[in-house]
C-alpha positions in Angstrom: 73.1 98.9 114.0 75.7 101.6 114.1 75.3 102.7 110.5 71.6 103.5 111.9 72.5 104.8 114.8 74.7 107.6 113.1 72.6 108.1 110.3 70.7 111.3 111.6 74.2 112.7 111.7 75.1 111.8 108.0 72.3 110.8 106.4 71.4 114.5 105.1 74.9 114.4 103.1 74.0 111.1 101.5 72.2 111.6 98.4 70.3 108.0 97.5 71.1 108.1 93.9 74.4 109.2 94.4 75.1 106.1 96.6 73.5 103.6 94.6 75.6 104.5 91.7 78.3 104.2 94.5 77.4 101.1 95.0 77.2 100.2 91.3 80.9 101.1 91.0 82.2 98.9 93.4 80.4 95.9 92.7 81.7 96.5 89.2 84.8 96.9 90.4 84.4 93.5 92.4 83.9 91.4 89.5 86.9 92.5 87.9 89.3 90.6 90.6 88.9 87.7 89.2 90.9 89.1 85.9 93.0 90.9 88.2 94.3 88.0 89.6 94.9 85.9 86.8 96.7 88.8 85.3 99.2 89.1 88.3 99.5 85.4 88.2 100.9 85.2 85.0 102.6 88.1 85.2 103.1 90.1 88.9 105.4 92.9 87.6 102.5 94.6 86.6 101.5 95.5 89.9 102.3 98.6 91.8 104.8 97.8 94.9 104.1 97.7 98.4 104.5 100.6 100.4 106.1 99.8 103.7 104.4 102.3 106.0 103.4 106.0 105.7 104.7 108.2 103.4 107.5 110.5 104.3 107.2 114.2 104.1 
């Protein structure tokens, strides 16, 4: 309901194709977890590390 209710506001920005292919990329995206996360369990030093907070300036 609020994606509708602001979409007179945005909706002249969006361009459909450009947000199906959007769209496209993440779901792709999605189906990789699974390898991500047998990859970090046998072997979690390949991931980045936490950051604890904003970065400093």
């Amino acid at each position: 309901m609020l994606i509708g209710a602001t979409l007179p506001a945005w909706g002249r920005l969006v361009n459909a194709s450009e947000l199906l292919a959007w769209l496209s990329r993440y779901r792709t995206y999605q189906a990789l977890r699974p390898l991500w996360r047998a990859l970090y369990t046998a072997s979690p030093h390949i991931a980045l590390p936490v950051s604890s907070g904003r970065r400093s300036r």
